[in-house]
C-alpha positions as CSV (number, residue, x, y, z in Angstrom):
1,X,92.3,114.7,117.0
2,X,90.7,114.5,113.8
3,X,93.1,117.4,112.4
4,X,95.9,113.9,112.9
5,X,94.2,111.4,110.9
6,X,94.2,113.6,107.5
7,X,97.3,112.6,106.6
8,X,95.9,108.7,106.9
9,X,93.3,109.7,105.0
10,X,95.1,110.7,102.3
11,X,97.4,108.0,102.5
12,X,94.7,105.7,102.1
13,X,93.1,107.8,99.1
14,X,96.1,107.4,97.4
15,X,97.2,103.8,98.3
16,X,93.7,102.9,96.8
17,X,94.2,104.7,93.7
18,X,97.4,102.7,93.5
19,X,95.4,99.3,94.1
20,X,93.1,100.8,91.5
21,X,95.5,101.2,88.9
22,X,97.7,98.0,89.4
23,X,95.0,95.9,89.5
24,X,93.8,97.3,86.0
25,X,97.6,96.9,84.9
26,X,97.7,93.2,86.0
27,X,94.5,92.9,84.1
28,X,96.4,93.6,81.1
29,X,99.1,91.8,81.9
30,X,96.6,88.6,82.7
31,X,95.4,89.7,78.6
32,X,92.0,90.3,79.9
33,X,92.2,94.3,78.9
34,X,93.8,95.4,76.1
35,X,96.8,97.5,76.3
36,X,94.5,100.6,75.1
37,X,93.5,100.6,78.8
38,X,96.8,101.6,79.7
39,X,95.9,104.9,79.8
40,X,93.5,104.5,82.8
41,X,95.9,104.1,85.0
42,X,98.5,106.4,83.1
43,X,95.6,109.3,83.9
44,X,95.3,108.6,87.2
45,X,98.9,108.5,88.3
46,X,99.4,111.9,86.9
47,X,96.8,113.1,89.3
48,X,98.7,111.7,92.3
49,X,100.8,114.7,92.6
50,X,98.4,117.3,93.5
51,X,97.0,114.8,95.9
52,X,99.8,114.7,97.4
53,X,100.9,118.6,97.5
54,X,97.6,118.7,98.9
55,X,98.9,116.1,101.6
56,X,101.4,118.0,102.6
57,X,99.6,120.6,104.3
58,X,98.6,117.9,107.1
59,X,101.7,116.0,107.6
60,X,105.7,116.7,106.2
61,X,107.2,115.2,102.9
62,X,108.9,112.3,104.6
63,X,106.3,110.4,106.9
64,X,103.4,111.2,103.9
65,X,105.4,109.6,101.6
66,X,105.9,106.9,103.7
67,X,102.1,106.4,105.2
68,X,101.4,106.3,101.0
69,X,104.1,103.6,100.1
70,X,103.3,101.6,103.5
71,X,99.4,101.9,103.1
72,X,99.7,100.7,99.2
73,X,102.3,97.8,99.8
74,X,99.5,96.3,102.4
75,X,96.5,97.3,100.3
76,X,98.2,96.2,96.9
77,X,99.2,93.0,98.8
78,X,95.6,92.5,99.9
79,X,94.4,92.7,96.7
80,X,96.8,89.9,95.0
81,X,96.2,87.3,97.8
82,X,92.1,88.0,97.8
83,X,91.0,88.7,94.4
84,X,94.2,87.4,92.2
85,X,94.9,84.2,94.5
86,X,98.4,85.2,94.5
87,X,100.4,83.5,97.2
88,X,103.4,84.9,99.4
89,X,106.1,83.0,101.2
90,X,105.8,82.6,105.3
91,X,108.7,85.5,105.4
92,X,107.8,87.3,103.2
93,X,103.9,87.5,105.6
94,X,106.2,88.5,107.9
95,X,107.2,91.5,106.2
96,X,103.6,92.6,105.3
97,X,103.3,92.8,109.1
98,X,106.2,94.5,109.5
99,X,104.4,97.1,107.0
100,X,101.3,97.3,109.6
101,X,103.8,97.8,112.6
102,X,104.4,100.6,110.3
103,X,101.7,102.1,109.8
104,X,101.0,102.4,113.4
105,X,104.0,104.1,114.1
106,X,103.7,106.3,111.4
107,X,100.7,107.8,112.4
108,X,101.4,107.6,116.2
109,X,100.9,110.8,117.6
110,X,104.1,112.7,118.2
111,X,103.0,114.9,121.6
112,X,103.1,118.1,119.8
Protein backbone atom coordinates (compact mmCIF):
# COMPACT_ATOMS: atom_id res chain seq x y z
CA UNK A 1 0.00 0.00 0.00
CA UNK A 2 2.44 2.47 0.98
CA UNK A 3 5.09 1.06 -1.63
CA UNK A 4 1.97 2.87 -4.27
CA UNK A 5 1.90 6.24 -2.96
CA UNK A 6 5.81 6.91 -3.64
CA UNK A 7 5.36 7.92 -6.81
CA UNK A 8 2.64 10.72 -5.42
CA UNK A 9 5.05 11.63 -3.17
CA UNK A 10 7.42 12.50 -5.48
CA UNK A 11 5.12 13.99 -7.68
CA UNK A 12 4.21 16.30 -5.15
CA UNK A 13 8.00 17.02 -4.04
CA UNK A 14 8.50 18.04 -7.39
CA UNK A 15 5.27 19.88 -8.31
CA UNK A 16 6.22 22.01 -5.09
CA UNK A 17 9.56 22.74 -6.13
CA UNK A 18 7.92 23.96 -9.39
CA UNK A 19 5.42 26.30 -7.31
CA UNK A 20 8.55 27.20 -5.48
CA UNK A 21 10.46 28.32 -8.27
CA UNK A 22 7.58 30.09 -10.40
CA UNK A 23 6.37 31.86 -7.71
CA UNK A 24 10.05 33.40 -7.18
CA UNK A 25 10.06 33.91 -11.09
CA UNK A 26 6.71 35.82 -11.00
CA UNK A 27 8.30 37.82 -8.19
CA UNK A 28 10.69 39.01 -10.68
CA UNK A 29 8.48 39.47 -13.15
CA UNK A 30 6.06 41.62 -10.55
CA UNK A 31 9.88 43.71 -10.09
CA UNK A 32 9.84 42.74 -6.58
CA UNK A 33 13.25 40.53 -6.90
CA UNK A 34 15.75 41.44 -8.95
CA UNK A 35 16.75 39.38 -11.94
CA UNK A 36 20.00 38.21 -9.87
CA UNK A 37 17.48 35.85 -8.22
CA UNK A 38 17.10 34.12 -11.27
CA UNK A 39 19.38 31.75 -10.32
CA UNK A 40 17.35 30.36 -7.43
CA UNK A 41 15.16 28.89 -9.44
CA UNK A 42 17.74 28.08 -12.31
CA UNK A 43 19.58 25.82 -9.32
CA UNK A 44 16.74 24.20 -8.40
CA UNK A 45 15.47 23.07 -11.71
CA UNK A 46 18.74 21.47 -12.47
CA UNK A 47 18.20 19.27 -9.46
CA UNK A 48 14.81 17.97 -10.79
CA UNK A 49 16.38 15.35 -12.84
CA UNK A 50 17.87 13.22 -10.31
CA UNK A 51 14.61 13.54 -8.45
CA UNK A 52 13.06 12.21 -10.99
CA UNK A 53 15.55 9.26 -12.00
CA UNK A 54 15.01 8.59 -8.48
CA UNK A 55 11.15 8.57 -9.31
CA UNK A 56 11.39 6.17 -11.56
CA UNK A 57 12.24 3.37 -9.46
CA UNK A 58 8.52 3.49 -7.99
CA UNK A 59 6.48 4.17 -10.97
CA UNK A 60 7.36 4.14 -15.10
CA UNK A 61 8.48 7.26 -17.21
CA UNK A 62 5.05 7.99 -18.60
CA UNK A 63 2.50 8.14 -15.59
CA UNK A 64 5.59 9.94 -13.34
CA UNK A 65 5.91 12.41 -15.68
CA UNK A 66 2.40 12.90 -15.88
CA UNK A 67 1.46 12.74 -11.84
CA UNK A 68 4.49 15.76 -11.90
CA UNK A 69 2.93 17.98 -14.75
CA UNK A 70 -0.70 17.21 -13.36
CA UNK A 71 0.25 17.79 -9.55
CA UNK A 72 2.13 21.22 -10.61
CA UNK A 73 -0.57 22.62 -13.08
CA UNK A 74 -3.15 22.29 -9.78
CA UNK A 75 -0.51 23.38 -7.23
CA UNK A 76 0.99 26.24 -9.50
CA UNK A 77 -2.74 27.19 -10.16
CA UNK A 78 -3.38 27.23 -6.45
CA UNK A 79 -0.85 29.38 -5.88
CA UNK A 80 -1.84 32.32 -8.50
CA UNK A 81 -5.58 32.36 -7.40
CA UNK A 82 -4.59 32.39 -3.35
CA UNK A 83 -1.47 34.33 -2.91
CA UNK A 84 -1.26 36.27 -6.51
CA UNK A 85 -5.21 37.00 -6.75
CA UNK A 86 -4.91 35.80 -10.22
CA UNK A 87 -8.31 34.92 -11.67
CA UNK A 88 -9.27 32.11 -14.26
CA UNK A 89 -12.25 31.97 -16.56
CA UNK A 90 -15.40 29.44 -15.48
CA UNK A 91 -13.89 26.91 -18.32
CA UNK A 92 -10.89 27.21 -17.81
CA UNK A 93 -12.03 25.96 -13.60
CA UNK A 94 -13.23 23.41 -15.38
CA UNK A 95 -10.11 22.24 -16.73
CA UNK A 96 -8.22 22.50 -13.37
CA UNK A 97 -10.82 19.81 -12.30
CA UNK A 98 -10.31 17.92 -15.07
CA UNK A 99 -6.45 17.97 -13.80
CA UNK A 100 -7.80 16.45 -10.27
CA UNK A 101 -9.92 13.80 -12.20
CA UNK A 102 -6.46 13.19 -13.21
CA UNK A 103 -4.63 12.79 -10.64
CA UNK A 104 -6.96 10.24 -9.28
CA UNK A 105 -6.69 8.20 -12.07
CA UNK A 106 -3.20 8.43 -12.23
CA UNK A 107 -2.48 7.04 -9.14
CA UNK A 108 -5.42 4.49 -9.14
CA UNK A 109 -4.16 1.28 -8.39
CA UNK A 110 -3.70 -0.89 -11.36
CA UNK A 111 -4.50 -4.62 -9.68
CA UNK A 112 -1.01 -5.77 -10.16
Amino acid sequence: MFRSLIPVLYGIYLALVDVFALGILKFINLGELSNSYLIIPTIIYAMQPHVFLAAMKYENMTVMNLLWDVMSDVLVTGMGLYYFKETLSPIKMVGVGFAFIAIVLLTWPDGK
